[in-house]
C-alpha positions in Angstrom: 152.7 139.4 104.7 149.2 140.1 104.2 148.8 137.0 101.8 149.7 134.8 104.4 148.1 136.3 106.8 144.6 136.0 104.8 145.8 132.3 104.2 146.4 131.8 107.9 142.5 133.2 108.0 141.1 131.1 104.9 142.7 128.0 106.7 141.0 128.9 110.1 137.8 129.3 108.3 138.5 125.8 106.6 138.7 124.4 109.8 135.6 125.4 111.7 133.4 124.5 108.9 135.0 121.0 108.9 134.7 120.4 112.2 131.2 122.0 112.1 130.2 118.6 109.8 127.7 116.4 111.2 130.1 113.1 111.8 127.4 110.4 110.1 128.1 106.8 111.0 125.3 104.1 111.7 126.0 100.4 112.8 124.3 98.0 109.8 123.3 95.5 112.4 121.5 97.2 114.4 118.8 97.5 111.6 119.5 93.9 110.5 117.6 92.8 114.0 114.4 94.8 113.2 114.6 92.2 110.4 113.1 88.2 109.9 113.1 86.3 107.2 109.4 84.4 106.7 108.9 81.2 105.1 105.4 79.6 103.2 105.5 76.6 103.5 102.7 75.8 101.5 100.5 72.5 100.1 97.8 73.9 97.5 95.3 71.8 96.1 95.0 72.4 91.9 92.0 71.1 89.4 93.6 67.9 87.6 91.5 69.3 84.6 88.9 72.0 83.2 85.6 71.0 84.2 86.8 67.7 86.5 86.2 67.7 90.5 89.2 65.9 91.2 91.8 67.9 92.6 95.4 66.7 92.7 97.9 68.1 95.8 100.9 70.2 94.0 104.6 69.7 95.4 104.6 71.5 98.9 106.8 74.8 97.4 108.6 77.1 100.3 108.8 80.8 99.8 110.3 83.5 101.4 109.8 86.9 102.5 111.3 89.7 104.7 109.7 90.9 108.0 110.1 94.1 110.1 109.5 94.2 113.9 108.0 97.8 114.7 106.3 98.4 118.4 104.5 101.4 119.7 103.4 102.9 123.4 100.3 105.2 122.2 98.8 104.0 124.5 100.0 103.4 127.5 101.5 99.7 127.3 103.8 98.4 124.4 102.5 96.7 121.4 104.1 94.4 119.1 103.5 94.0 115.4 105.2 92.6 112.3 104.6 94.4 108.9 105.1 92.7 105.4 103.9 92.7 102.2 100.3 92.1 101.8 100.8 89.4 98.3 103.1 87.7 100.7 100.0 86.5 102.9 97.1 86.6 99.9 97.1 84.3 97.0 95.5 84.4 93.4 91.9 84.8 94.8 91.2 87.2 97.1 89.6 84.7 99.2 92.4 82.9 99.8 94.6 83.8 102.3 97.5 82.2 104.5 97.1 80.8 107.3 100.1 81.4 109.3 103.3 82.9 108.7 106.6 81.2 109.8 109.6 83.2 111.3 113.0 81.7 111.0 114.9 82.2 113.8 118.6 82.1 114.5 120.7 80.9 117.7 124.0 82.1 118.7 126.8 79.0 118.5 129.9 79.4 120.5 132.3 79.9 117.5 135.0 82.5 117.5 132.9 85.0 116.1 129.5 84.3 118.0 127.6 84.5 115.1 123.7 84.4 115.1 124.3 81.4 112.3 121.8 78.2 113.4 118.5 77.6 112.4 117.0 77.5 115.8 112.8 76.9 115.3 110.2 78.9 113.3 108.2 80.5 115.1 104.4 80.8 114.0 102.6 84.5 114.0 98.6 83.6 113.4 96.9 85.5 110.3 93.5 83.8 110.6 91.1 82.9 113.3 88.2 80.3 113.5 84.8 80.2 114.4 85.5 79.6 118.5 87.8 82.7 118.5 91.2 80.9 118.5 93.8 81.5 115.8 94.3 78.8 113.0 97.5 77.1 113.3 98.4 74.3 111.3 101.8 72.1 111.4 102.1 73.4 107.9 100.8 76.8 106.1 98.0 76.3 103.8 95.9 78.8 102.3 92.6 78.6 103.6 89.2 80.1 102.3 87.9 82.8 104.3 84.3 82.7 104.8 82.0 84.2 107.6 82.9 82.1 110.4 86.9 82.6 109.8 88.6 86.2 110.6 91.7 87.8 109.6 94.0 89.0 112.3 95.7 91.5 109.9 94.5 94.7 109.0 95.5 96.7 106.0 95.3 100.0 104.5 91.1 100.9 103.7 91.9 104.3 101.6 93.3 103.0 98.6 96.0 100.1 97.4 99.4 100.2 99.0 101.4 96.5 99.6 101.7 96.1 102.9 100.0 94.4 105.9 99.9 95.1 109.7 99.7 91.8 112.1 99.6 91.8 116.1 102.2 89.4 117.6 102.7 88.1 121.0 106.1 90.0 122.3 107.1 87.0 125.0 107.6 84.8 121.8 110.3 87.1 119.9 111.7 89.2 122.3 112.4 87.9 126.0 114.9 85.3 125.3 118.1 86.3 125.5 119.3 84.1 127.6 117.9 81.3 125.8 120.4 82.4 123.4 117.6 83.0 120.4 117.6 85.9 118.0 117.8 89.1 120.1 115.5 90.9 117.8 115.7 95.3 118.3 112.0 96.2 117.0 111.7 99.5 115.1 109.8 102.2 117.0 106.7 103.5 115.4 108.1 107.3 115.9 111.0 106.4 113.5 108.5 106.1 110.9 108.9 109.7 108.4 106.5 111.1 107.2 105.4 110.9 103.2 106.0 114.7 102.7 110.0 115.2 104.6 111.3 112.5 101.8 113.0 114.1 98.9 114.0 113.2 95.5 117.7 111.9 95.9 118.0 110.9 99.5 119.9 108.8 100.2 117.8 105.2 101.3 119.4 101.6 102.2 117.4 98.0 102.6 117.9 95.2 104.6 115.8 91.6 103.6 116.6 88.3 102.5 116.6 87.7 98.9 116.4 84.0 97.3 120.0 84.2 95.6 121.8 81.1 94.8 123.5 79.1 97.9 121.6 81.8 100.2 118.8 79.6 102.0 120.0 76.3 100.6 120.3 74.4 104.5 116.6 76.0 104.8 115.2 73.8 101.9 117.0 71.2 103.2 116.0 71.6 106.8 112.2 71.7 106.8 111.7 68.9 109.0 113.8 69.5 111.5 115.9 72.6 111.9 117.4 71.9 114.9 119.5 69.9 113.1 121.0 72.1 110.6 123.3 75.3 110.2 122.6 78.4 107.8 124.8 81.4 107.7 122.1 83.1 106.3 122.0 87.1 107.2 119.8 89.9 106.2 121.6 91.3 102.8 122.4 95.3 102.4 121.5 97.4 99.7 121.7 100.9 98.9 120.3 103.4 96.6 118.2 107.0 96.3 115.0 107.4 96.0 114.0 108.1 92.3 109.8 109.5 92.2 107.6 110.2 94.2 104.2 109.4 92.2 100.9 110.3 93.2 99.4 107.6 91.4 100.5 104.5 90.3 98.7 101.8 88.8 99.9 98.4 90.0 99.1 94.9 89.1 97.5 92.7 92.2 95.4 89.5 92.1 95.6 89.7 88.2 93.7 92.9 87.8 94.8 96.5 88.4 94.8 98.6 91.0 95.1 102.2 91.8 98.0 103.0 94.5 98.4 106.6 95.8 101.8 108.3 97.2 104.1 105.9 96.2 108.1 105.5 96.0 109.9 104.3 93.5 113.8 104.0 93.7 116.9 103.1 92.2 117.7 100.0 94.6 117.8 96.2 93.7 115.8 94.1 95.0 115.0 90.2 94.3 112.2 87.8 95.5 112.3 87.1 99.0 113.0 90.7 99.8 109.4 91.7 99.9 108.1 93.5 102.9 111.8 94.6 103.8 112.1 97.8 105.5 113.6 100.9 103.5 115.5 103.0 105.4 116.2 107.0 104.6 119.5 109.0 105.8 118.0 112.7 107.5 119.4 115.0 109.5 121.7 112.4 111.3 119.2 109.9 112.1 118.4 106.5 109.9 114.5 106.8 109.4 111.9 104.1 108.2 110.8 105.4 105.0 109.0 102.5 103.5 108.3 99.0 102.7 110.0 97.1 99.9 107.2 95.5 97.3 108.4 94.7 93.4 111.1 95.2 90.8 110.0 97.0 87.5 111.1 95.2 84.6 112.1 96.7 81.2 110.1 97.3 79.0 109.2 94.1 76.9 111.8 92.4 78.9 112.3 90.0 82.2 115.2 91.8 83.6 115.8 93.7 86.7 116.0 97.3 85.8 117.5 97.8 89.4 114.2 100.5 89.6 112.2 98.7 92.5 108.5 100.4 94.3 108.1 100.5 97.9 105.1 101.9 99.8 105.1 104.9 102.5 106.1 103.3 106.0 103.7 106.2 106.9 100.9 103.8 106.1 101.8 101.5 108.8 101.2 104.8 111.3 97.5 105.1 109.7 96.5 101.5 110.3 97.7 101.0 113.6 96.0 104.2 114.5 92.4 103.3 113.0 92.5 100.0 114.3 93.8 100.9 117.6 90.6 99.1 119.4 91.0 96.0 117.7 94.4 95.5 118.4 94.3 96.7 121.9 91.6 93.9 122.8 93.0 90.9 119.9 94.6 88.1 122.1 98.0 86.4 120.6 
């Protein structure tokens, strides 16, 4: 009698701290529209020869990156920004930087499953403005040298190296169109950001971006003069993984010379070209956090291949810049 009855008590016990589990379910989509795919679209001009002053125009080449919408009320009134990876926007001098970056947007087709699955526009967020105050857009991106009477419109982190890059975007142009049928893009607010020190060796971390796999963008390529005219099914592709080290140091390679980056992250989670600048989400106490942002692949050693072991910088950093540049921002028309 008394076994059962202690079963009949083990079972109770068994019960309560079941139902005392956190229940931990998170819809993937929902972080999928924090998310844009970015294109280059870009026309460089190359020496012919050493030593010759005649330049030839290389092949216009499109690359792609990954986006993340974030917003903030500090003070007062909303703000709108999009945050990427800084070698995204700066090429192999660092007085060359791109002029524009180009957001693909989707539009909803009346299909049985209303899918967000045609290349509607791209629209254009400014990264450089001219001498008479106005940002430089051009019907194609270009990098552009930046001299004394250009200005860039981003702002990045001044206290040491970390991959990423904070821009100011005008809100009416990605997120009041619903009806319109466009994207309906869900920024990321800036208090879901965690801080460096709360993330642990082991937790457990997920990405959303848009890496350049085969048959992923191929209507894209195809559709660069005229996307209204073509259909992509292309959606933001998940990953998971756990975060691996947290390094104090780490030396990194950028514009061909090496550079010291503090407070790192590196993780066990695959991630390609074209998934640069995707968000990197952490699991904590039943909320999905923004942990970081998504910046290169370590190879093996002496080899090419993906050792699935990728770095990704503090989304923490993003907090810092917006902070320090909170003037500029506040009075930087878009």
């Amino acid at each position: 009698m008394r076994f059962f009855l202690k079963l009949l008590i083990l079972h109770f016990m068994l019960s309560i701290v079941l139902l005392c589990q956190p229940n931990f379910t998170y819809n993937i989509q929902a972080y999928e529209r924090c998310t844009v795919l970015l294109i280059q679209n870009v026309k460089e001009q190359n020496p012919e020869k050493e030593g010759s002053e005649k330049t030839t125009s290389a092949p216009k080449s499109m690359m792609y990156g990954t986006g993340v919408f974030i917003y903030d009320d500090l003070w007062g009134t909303k703000s709108y920004y999009l945050v990427t990876s800084m070698h995204f926007a700066v090429h192999d001098s660092l007085k060359l930087f791109l002029n524009q970056l180009e957001v693909a947007e989707k539009l909803k087709l009346n299909t049985p499953k209303n899918r967000w699955n045609h290349l509607a526009a791209r629209r254009i967020i400014p990264l450089i403005r001219g001498k008479n105050g106005q940002p430089l857009i051009t019907s194609e991106a270009e990098y552009m040298n930046v001299s004394d009477d250009k200005e860039i419109l981003w702002r990045h982190d001044t206290t040491g190296f970390s991959d990423l890059i904070v821009a100011k975007i005008n809100p009416e142009r990605f997120f009041l169109r619903k009806k319109a049928g466009y994207t309906e893009h869900m920024p990321l607010k800036l208090s879901q950001i965690i801080d460096y020190n709360r993330i642990n060796i082991g937790d457990e971390i997920f990405t959303m971006g848009y890496p350049e796999i085969a048959g992923t963008f191929n209507d894209i390529k195809d559709s660069r003069r005229n996307f209204q005219n073509y259909a992509s099914d292309y959606e933001a592709v998940f990953r998971s993984g756990h975060v691996s080290a947290k390094p104090k140091e780490i030396v990194c390679t950028f514009q061909k010379e090496n550079v010291l980056g503090r407070n790192a992250l590196i993780n066990e989670l695959f991630i390609y070209p074209g998934q640069s600048g995707s968000p990197v989400f952490l699991k904590k106490s039943n909320r999905i956090l923004l942990m970081g942002i998504a910046s290169a692949y370590f190879h093996y050693k002496n080899e090419i291949n993906n050792s699935g072991l990728s770095l990704a910088w503090p989304a923490q950093i993003i907090s810092t810049i917006i902070k320090e540049n909170r003037e500029y921002f506040i009075n930087l028309a878009i």
